[in-house]
C-alpha positions as CSV (number, residue, x, y, z in Angstrom):
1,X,115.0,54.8,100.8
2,X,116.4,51.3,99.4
3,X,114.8,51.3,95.7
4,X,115.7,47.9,95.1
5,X,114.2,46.6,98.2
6,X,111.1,49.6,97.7
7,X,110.3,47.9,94.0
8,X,111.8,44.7,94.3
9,X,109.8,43.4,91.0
10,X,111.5,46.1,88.9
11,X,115.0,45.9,90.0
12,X,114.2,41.7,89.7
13,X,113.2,42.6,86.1
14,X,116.2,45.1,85.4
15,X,118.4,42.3,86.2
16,X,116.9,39.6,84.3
17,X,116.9,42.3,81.6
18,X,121.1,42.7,82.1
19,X,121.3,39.0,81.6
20,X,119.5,38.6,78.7
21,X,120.9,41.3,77.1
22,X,124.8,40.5,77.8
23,X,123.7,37.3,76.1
24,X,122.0,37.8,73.5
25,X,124.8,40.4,72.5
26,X,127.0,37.2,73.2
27,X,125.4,35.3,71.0
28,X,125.2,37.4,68.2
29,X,129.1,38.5,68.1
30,X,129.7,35.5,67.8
31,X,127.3,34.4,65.0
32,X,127.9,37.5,63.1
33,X,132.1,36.0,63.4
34,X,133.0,39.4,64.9
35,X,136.7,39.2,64.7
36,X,136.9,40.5,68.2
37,X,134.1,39.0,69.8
38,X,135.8,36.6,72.2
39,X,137.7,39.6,73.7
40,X,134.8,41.2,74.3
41,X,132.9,38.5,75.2
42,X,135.1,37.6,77.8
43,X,135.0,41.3,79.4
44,X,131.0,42.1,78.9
45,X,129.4,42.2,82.4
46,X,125.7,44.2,82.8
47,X,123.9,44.3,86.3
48,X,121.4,46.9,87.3
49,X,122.1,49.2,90.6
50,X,119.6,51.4,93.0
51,X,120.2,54.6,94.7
52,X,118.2,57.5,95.7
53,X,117.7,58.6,92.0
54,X,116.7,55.5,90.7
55,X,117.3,52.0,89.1
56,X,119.9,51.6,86.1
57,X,121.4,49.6,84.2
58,X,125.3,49.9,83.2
59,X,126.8,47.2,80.7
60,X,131.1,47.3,80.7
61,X,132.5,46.4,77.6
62,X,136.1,46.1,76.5
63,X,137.6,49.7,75.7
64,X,137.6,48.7,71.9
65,X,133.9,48.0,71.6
66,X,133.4,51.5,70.1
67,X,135.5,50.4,67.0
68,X,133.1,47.5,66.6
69,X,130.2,49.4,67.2
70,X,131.6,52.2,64.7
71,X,134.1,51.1,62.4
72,X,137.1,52.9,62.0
73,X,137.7,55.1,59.4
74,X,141.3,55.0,57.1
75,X,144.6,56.7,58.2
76,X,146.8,56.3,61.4
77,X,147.2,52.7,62.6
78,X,145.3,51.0,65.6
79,X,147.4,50.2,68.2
80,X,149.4,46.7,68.7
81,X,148.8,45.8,72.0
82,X,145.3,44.3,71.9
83,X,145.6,43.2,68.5
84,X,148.7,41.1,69.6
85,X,146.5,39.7,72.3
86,X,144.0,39.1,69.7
87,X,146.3,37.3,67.6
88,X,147.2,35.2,70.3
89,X,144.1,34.2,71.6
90,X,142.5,32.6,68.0
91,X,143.7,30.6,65.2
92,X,145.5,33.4,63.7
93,X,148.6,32.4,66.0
94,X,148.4,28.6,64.5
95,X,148.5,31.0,60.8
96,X,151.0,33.2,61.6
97,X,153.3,30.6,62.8
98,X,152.7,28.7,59.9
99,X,153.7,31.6,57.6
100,X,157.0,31.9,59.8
101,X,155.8,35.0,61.4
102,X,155.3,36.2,64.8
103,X,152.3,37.2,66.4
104,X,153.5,40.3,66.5
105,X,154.5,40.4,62.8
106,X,151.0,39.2,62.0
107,X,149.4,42.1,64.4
108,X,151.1,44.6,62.3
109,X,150.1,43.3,59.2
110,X,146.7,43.5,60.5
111,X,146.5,46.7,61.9
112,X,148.6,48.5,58.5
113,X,145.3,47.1,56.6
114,X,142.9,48.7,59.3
115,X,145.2,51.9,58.8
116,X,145.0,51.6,55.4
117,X,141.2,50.8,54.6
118,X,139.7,51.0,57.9
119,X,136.5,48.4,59.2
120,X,132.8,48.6,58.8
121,X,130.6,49.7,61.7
122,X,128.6,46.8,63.1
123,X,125.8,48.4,64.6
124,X,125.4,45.5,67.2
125,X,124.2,47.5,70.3
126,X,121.9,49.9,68.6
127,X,120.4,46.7,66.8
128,X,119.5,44.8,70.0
129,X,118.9,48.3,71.6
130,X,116.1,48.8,68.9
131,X,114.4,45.2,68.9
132,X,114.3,44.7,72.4
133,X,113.6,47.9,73.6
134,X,109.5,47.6,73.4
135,X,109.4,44.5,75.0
136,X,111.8,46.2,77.7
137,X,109.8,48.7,78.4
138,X,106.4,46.6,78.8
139,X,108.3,44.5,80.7
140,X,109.7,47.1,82.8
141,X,105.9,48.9,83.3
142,X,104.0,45.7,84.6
143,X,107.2,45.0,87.1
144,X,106.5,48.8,88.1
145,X,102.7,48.4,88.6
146,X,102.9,45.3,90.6
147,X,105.3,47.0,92.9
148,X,102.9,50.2,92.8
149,X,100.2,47.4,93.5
150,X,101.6,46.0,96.5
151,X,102.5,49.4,97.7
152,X,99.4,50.7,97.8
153,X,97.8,47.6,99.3
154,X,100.5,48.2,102.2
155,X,99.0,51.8,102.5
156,X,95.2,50.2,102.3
157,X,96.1,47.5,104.9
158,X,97.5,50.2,107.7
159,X,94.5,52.4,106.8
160,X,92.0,50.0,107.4
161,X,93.6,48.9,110.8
């Protein structure tokens, strides 16, 4: 059985529901100034999937969103890497050049102060998870009845033939 093509109204919805989402969680990195957020913006895809156990949805993030999401607490330091990256992708380079530093010079001044004081959590996800989840769900129900709907007028229409 092909769920999406069984209860094409909710796997419709699902994916409207991935869109929305990825951009609304978009939007508000970047209004919150989210010193990541174009990284992750960049990488955030969501789509929703059938198989024989169901519809989901699966949202892919950037490997780092969980120290967004959850802070990080003081001691060791982050790695460089993706803080290099970082560095070169914003103004920060333009800064660090200015200062007669390297990117890299600037990355490890940046990740010794996360070592040393760590960052807040955001709480981005679970917010949006929270506020939008009601309407989600209604929205997701009256997809599922119409498709339960059509269904069973398919089943009425053979009977009566």
């Amino acid at each position: 059985m092909d769920v999406s093509s069984e209860y094409p109204r909710l796997f419709a919805e699902m994916e409207r529901i991935a869109e929305e989402f990825v951009g609304e969680y978009r939007a508000t990195l970047m209004q919150r100034a989210i010193t990541p957020a174009p990284a992750i913006v960049e990488t955030m895809t969501a789509a929703a999937s059938a198989n024989e156990q169901g519809i989901s949805l699966e949202v892919t993030l950037n490997a780092y969103w969980r120290w967004i999401e959850h802070g990080r607490g003081p001691g060791k330091q982050p790695p460089l890497d993706n803080i290099i990256e970082w560095v070169n992708k914003t103004q920060l380079q333009n800064e660090a050049a200015g200062e007669g530093m390297t990117a890299r010079q600037m990355a490890f001044l940046i990740a010794r102060k996360i070592g040393r004081e760590g960052t807040e959590p955001k709480w981005v996800l679970f917010d949006l998870m929270e506020k939008n989840l009601p309407l989600w769900k209604q929205r997701l129900a009256s997809a599922a009845q119409e498709d339960v709907l059509q269904i069973a007028h398919g089943i009425a229409a053979e009977l009566n033939k």
